[in-house]
C-alpha positions as CSV (number, residue, x, y, z in Angstrom):
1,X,-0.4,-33.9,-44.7
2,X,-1.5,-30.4,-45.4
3,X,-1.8,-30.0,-49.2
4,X,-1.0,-26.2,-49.0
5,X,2.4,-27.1,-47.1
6,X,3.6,-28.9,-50.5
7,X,2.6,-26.4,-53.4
8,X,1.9,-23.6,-51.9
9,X,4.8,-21.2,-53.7
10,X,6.7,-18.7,-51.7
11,X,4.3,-15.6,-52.6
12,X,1.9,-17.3,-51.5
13,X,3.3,-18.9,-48.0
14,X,4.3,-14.6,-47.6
15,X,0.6,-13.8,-48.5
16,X,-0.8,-16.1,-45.8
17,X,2.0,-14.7,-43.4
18,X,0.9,-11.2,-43.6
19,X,-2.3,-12.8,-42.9
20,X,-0.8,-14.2,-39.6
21,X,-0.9,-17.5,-40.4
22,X,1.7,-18.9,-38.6
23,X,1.9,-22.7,-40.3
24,X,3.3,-20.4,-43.3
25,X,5.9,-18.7,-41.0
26,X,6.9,-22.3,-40.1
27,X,7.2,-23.5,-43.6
28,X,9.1,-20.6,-44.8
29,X,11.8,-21.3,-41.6
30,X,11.5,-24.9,-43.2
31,X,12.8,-24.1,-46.4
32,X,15.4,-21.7,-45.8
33,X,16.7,-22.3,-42.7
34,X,19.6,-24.4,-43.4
35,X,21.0,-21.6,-46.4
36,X,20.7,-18.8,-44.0
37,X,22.7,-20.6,-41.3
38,X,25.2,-21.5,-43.8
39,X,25.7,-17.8,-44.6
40,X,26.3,-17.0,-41.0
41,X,28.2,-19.4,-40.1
42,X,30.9,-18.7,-42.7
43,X,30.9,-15.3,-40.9
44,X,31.7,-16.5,-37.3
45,X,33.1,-20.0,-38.2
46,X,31.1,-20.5,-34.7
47,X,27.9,-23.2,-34.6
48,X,26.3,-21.1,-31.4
49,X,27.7,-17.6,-32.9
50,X,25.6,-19.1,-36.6
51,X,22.4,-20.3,-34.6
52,X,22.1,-16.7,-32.8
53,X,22.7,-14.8,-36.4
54,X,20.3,-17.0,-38.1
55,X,17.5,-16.2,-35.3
56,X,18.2,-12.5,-35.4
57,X,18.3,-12.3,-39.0
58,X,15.1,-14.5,-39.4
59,X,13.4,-11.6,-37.1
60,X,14.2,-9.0,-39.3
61,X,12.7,-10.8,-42.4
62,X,9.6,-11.4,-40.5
63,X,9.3,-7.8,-39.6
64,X,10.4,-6.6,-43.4
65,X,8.1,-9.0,-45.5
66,X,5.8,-6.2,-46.1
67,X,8.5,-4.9,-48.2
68,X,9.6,-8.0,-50.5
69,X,8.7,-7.6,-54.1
70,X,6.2,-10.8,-55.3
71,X,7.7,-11.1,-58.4
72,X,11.3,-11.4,-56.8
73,X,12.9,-14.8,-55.8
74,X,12.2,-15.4,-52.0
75,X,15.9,-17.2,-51.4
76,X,18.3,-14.4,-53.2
77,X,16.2,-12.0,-51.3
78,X,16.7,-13.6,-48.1
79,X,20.3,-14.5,-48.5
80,X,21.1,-10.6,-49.4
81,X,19.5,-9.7,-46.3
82,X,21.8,-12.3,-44.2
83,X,25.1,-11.4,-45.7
84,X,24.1,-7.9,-45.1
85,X,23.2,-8.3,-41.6
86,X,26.1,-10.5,-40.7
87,X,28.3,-7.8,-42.6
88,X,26.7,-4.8,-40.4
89,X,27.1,-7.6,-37.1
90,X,30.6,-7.6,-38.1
91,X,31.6,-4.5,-37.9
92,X,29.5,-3.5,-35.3
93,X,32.2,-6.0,-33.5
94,X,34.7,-4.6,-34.8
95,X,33.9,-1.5,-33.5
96,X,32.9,-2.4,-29.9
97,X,36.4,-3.7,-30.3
98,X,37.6,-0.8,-30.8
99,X,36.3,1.5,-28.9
100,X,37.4,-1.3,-26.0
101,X,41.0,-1.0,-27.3
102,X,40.4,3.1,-26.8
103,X,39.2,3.0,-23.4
104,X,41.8,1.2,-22.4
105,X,44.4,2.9,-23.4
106,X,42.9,6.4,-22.0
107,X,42.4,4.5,-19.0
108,X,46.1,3.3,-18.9
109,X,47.6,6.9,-20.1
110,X,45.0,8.9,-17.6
111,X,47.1,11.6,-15.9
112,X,48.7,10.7,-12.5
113,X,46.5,12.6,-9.5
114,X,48.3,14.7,-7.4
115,X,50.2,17.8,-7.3
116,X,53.7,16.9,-8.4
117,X,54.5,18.9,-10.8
118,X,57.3,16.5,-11.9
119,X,55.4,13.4,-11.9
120,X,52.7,15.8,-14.1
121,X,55.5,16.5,-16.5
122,X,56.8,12.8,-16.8
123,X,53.1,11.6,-17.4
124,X,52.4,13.7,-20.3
125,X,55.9,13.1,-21.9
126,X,55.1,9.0,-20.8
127,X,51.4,9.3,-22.5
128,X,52.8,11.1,-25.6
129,X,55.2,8.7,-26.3
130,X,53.2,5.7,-26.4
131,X,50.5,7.7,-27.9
132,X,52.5,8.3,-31.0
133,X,53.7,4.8,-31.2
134,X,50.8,3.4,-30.8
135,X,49.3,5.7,-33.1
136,X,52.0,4.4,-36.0
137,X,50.7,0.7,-35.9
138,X,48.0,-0.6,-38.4
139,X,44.8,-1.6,-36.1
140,X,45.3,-4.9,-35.8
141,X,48.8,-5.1,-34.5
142,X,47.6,-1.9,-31.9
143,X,45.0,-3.8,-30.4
144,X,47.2,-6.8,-30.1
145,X,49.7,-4.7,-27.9
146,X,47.5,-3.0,-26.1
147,X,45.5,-6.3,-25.0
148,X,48.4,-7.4,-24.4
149,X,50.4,-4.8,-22.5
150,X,47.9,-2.3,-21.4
151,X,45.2,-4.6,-20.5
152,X,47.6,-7.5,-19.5
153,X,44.6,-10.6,-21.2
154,X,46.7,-13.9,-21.5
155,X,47.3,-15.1,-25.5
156,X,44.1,-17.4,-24.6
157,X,42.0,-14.3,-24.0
158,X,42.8,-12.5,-26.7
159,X,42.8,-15.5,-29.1
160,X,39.1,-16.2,-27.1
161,X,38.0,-12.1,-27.8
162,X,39.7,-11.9,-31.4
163,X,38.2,-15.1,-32.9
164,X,42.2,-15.7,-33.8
165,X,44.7,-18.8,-32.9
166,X,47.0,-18.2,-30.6
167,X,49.9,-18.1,-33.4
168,X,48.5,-15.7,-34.6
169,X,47.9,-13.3,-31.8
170,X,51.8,-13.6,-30.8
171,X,52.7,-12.8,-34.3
172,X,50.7,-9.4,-33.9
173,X,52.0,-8.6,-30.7
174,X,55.7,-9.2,-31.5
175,X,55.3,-7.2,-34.8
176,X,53.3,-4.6,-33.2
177,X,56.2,-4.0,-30.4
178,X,58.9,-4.1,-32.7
179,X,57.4,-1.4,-35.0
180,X,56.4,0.9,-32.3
181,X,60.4,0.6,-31.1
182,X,61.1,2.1,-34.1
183,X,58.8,5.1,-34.4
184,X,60.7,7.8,-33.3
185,X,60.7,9.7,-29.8
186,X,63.1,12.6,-29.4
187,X,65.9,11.0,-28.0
188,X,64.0,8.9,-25.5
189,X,66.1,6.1,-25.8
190,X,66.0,2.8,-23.7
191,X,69.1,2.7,-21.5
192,X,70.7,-0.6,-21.7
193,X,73.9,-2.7,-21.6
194,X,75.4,-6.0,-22.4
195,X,77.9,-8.3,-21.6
196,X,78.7,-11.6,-22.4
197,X,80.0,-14.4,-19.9
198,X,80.2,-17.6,-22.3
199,X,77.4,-18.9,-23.3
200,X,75.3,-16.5,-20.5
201,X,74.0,-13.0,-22.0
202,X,73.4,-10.4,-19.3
203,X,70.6,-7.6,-20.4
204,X,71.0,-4.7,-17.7
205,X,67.8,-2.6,-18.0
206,X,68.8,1.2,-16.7
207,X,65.7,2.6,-16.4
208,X,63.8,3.4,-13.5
209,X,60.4,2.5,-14.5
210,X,60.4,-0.7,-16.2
211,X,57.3,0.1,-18.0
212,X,55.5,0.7,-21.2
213,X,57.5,3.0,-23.3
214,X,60.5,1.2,-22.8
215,X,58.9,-2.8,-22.8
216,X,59.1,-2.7,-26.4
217,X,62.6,-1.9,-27.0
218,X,63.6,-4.0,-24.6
219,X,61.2,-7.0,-25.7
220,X,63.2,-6.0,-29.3
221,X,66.6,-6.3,-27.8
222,X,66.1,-9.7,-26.0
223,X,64.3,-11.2,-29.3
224,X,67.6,-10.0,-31.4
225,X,69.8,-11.7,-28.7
226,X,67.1,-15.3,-28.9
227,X,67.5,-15.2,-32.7
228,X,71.7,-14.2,-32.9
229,X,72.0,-18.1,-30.7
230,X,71.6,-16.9,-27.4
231,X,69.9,-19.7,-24.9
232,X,70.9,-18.0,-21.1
233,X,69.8,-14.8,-20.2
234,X,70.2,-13.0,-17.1
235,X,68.1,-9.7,-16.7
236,X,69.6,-7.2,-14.5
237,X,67.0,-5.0,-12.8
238,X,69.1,-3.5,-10.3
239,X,68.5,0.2,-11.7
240,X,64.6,-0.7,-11.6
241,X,62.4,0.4,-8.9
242,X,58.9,0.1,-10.7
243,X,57.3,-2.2,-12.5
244,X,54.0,-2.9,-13.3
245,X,51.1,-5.3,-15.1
246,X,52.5,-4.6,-18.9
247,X,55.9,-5.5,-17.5
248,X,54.8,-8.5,-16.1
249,X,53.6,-9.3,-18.8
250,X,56.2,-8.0,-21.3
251,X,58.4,-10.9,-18.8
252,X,56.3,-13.9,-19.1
253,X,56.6,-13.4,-22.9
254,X,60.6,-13.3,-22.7
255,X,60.5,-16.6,-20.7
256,X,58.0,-18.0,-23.4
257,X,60.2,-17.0,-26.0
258,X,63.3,-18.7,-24.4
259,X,61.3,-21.4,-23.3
260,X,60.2,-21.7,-27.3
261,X,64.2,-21.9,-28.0
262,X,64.8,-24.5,-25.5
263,X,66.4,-21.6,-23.1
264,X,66.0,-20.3,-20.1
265,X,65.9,-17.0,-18.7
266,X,66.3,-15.4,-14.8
267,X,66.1,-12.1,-13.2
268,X,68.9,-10.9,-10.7
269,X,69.8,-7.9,-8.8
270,X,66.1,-7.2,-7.8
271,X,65.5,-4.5,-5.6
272,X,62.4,-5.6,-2.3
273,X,60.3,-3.8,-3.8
274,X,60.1,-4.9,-7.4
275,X,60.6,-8.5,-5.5
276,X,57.4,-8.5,-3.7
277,X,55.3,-6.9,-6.4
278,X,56.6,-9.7,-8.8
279,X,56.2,-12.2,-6.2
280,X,52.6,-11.2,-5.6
281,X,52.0,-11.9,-9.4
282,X,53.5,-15.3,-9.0
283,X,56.3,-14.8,-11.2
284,X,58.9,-16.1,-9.5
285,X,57.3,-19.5,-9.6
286,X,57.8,-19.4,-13.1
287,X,60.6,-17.1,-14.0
288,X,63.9,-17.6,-11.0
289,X,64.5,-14.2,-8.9
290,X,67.8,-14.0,-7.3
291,X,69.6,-11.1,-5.7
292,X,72.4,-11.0,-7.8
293,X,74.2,-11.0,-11.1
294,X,76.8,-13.9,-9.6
295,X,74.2,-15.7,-8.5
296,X,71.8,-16.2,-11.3
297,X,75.5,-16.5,-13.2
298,X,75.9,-19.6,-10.8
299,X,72.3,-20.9,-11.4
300,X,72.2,-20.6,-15.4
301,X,75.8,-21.8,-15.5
302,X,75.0,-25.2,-14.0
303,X,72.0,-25.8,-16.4
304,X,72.5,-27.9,-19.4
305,X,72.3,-27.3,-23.2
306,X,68.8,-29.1,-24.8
């Protein structure tokens, strides 16, 4: 064995470095390897997500070595520059995740082409609104709703993108909708109506556009009826004659919810064309689509109490 590679001290191992001596490059990686991934893994929690860190952050030491003080300690000098590089990796992250949540919402609130002046009017008033609730959210639960309703990613995407469990991600989505329903909006209110046929709740949405500035008062409503006992829902779209990927989605999570309270939920009075668009998305094979109010009534009626 190479006397040099068991004395030599860490000035000296830099020395020979700046010399290009590569054995010295090696040793260094030897001795401090295992700290330095340490400190990046506690920043990802990820063994891959560590390995890259560690390798990038290694780089920048060999480029900065020049610059380290000899009479300094080699390991609190290197494990400064880690936790400062994985800090500035962080929120670099954050930030690309950010600027991802901004781009899709001005993709999603882009003004309609076209010359209708009414549809021009009922855009703006439509990307105000959501603007200014969206706007009222702390970031975290505003990304969560806007991954989720603008950009319509599944809970295992988002839990994937945001490093989160999945608990966690519906957590910020349900809180994020339910304080955006409360941010006020001139008198924009959700239409809608219940009645109660025994143990069946029917939710009649009156809006024409099922879509995001009403999804989460509605989402609200149906969550107050899940936690006040109710277990059979019936949700009336007859009045709704457009729908589109945050409903969908804004659905799925009501039958999840129903589904987490042993209930069940269907949709009735659909008109063809909110049928087939649902259809295409495969919702019906996990949601029931009838035609009618007394026929879902029928349906839900017949099922059993968990």
């Amino acid at each position: 064995m190479d006397q040099r590679a068991v004395s030599a001290t860490d000035a000296e191992l830099i020395e020979r470095c700046l010399d290009k001596d590569n054995s010295a490059w090696e040793q260094i990686l030897a001795r401090y390897r295992r700290r330095i991934f340490h400190i990046a893994y506690k920043f990802t929690g990820k063994h891959d997500g560590a390995e890259d860190l560690t390798q990038e952050i290694f780089l920048k030491v060999f480029k900065s070595l020049d610059k380290f003080h000899r009479d300094a300690d080699l390991g609190t000098w290197l494990s400064s520059v880690a936790r400062n590089y994985c800090i500035d990796h962080y929120r670099a992250c954050k930030r690309e995740r950010e600027v991802v949540v901004e781009d899709l919402l001005a993709l999603d609130l882009a003004p309609a082409a076209g010359g209708n002046p009414h549809r021009v009017l009922e855009d703006r008033d439509r990307r105000s609104f959501v603007r200014r609730g969206l706007d009222q959210l702390p970031p975290k639960l505003r990304e969560a709703v806007v991954l989720r309703d603008l950009a319509g990613l599944s809970y295992q995407e988002m839990a994937e993108r945001l490093e989160l469990p999945e608990g966690t991600v519906k957590s910020r989505i349900n809180r994020g909708r339910g304080s955006s329903r409360d941010v006020p909006h001139g008198g924009d209110e959700m239409q809608l109506s219940l009645e109660e046929r025994g143990d069946v709740r029917i939710l009649r949405i009156k809006e024409a556009k099922m879509t995001y500035p009403v999804l989460s008062s509605f989402f609200g409503e149906v969550r107050r009826l899940v936690e006040g006992g109710a277990r059979k829902l019936i949700l009336d779209l007859q009045a709704v004659s457009y729908v589109d990927s945050a409903t969908i989605g804004c659905l799925m999570d009501v039958h999840r919810l129903l589904q987490d309270h042993s209930g069940s939920v269907c949709l009735a009075g659909l008109q063809p064309r909110v049928e087939t668009m649902l259809s295409m998305t495969g919702v019906h094979k996990i949601i029931r689509l009838h035609r009618s109010e007394d026929e879902a009534l029928r349906a839900l009626v017949g099922t059993r109490d968990e």
